[in-house]
C-alpha positions in Angstrom: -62.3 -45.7 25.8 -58.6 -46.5 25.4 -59.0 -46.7 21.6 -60.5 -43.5 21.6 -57.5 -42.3 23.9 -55.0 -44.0 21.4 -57.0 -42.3 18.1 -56.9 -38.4 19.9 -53.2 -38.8 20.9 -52.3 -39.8 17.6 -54.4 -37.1 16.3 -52.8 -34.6 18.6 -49.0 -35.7 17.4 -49.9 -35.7 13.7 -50.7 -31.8 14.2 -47.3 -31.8 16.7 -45.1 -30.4 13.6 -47.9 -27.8 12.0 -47.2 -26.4 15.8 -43.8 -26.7 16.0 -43.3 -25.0 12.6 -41.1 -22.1 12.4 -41.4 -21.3 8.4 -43.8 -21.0 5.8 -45.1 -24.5 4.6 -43.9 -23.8 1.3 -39.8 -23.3 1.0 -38.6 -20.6 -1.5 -36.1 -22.6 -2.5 -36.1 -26.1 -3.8 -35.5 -28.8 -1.8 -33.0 -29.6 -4.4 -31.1 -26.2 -4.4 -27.6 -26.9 -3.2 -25.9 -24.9 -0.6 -22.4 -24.0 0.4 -20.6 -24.9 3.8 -20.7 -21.2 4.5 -24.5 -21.1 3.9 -24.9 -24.9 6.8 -22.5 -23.1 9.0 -24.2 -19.9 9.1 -27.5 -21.5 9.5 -26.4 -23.7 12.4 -24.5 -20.6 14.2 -28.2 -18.9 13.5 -30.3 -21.3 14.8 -27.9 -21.9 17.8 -28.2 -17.9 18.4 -32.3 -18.1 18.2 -31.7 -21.2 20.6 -34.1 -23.6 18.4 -33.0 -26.6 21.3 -34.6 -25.2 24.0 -37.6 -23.4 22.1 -38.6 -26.4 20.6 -38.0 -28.1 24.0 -40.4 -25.8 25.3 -43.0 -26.0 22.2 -43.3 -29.5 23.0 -44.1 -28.9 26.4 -46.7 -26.1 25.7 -48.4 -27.9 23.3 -48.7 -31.3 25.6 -49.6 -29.2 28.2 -52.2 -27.6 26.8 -53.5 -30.7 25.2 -54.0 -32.0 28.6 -55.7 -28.5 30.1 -57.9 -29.5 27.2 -58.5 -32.6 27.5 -58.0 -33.9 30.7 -58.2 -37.7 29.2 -55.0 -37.4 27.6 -52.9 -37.1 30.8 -53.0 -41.3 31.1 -50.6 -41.2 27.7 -48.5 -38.3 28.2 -45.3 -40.2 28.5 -46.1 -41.9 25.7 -46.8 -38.7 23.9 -43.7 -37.0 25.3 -41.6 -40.3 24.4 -42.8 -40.2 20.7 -42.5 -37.0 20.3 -38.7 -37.2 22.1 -37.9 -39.6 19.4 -39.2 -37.7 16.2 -39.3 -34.3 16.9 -36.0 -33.4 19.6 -33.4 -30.8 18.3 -30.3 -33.7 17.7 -32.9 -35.5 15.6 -34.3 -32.4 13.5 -31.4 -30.1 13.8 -29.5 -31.2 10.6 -33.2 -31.0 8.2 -33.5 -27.4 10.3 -30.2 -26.4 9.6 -30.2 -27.6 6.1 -33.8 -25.3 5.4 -32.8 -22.5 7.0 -29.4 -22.9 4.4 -31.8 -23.2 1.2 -34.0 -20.6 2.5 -31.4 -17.6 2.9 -28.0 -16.9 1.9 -25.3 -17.0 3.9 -24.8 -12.9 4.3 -28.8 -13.3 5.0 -28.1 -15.8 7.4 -24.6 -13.6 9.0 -27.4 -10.0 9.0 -29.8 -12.2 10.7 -27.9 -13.8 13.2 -26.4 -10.1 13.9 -29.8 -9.1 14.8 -30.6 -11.7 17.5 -27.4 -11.1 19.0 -29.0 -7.8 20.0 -30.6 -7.1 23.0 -33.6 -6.9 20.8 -33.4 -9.9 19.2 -32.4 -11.6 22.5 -35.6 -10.2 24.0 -37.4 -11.8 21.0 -35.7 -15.2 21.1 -36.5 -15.3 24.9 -40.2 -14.2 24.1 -40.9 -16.5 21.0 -42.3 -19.2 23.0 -45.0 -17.1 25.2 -45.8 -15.9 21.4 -46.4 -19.3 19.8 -48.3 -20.0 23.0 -50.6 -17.1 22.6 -51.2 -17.4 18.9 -52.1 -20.8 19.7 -54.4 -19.9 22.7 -56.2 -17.3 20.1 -56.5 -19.4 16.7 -58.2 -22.2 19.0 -60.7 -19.2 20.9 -61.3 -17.9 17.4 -62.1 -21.2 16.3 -64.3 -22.5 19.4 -66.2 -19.0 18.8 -67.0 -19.9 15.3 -67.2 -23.3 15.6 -71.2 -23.2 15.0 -70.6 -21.1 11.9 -68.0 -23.5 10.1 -70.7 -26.8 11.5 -73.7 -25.2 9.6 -71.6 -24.5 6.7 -70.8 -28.4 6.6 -73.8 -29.7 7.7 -75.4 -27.3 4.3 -72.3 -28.8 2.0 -72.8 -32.5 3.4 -76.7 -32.5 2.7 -78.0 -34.3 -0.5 -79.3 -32.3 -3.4 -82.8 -31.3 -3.0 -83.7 -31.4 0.9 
């Protein structure tokens, strides 16, 4: 039982950044491209106006909590989930990789016209609403999924069966 409590929680964290993503798996720009100071300052001013710190924060929480709500199990390794997770995902140990993609990603007058738009009331509303979005889209890919589930098993159980039967 505690193995198979050990194998889900490590399951669960491995899909911990596809959760917390806030961009398109595939960058735009190379990894490589340089950027100027102007571009990492304007990034970091960005990111500090979208207040990434407390929505990942609260991303982390979500998703462990509703880990747990699914699987009531996982509640005996939540501090170790939350520890892990603490250590590998928290804003002072991503925020220099997140400020450093959202620099490749726009230019700095991108970054300035962005930022101008969350300063809004508008885009405060959305910064302040982001979270109770991810949330939800989470809440209805996993429905859609569970309502399909049968659908996707037949279609592996036909894949998976030798030739001829």
């Amino acid at each position: 039982m505690k193995k198979n409590l050990l194998v889900l929680a490590a399951s669960l964290l491995l899909a911990a950044p596809a959760a917390l993503a806030q961009t398109t798996a595939t960058p735009a720009v190379s990894a490589t491209t340089a950027v100027s100071a102007g571009q990492r300052k304007a990034a970091e001013d960005l990111l500090t106006t979208m207040k990434a710190e407390a929505n990942i924060n609260s991303a982390v929480d979500q998703m462990l909590t509703m880990q747990i709500q699914q699987r009531p199990e996982m509640k005996a390794v939540e501090p170790e989930m939350r520890s892990f997770l603490t250590k590998y995902m928290s804003w002072p140990v991503i925020k220099d990789d997140m400020v450093a993609l959202y620099a490749r990603e726009f230019t700095e007058k991108e970054l300035r016209d962005i930022n101008k738009f969350y300063q809004t009331p508008a885009g405060q509303k959305f910064v302040s609403k982001q979270s109770t979005l991810m949330q939800a889209g989470m809440e209805i890919g996993q429905r859609r999924v569970q309502e399909n589930l049968p659908e996707l098993q037949k279609m592996i159980e036909t894949k998976m069966k030798p030739a001829g039967q």
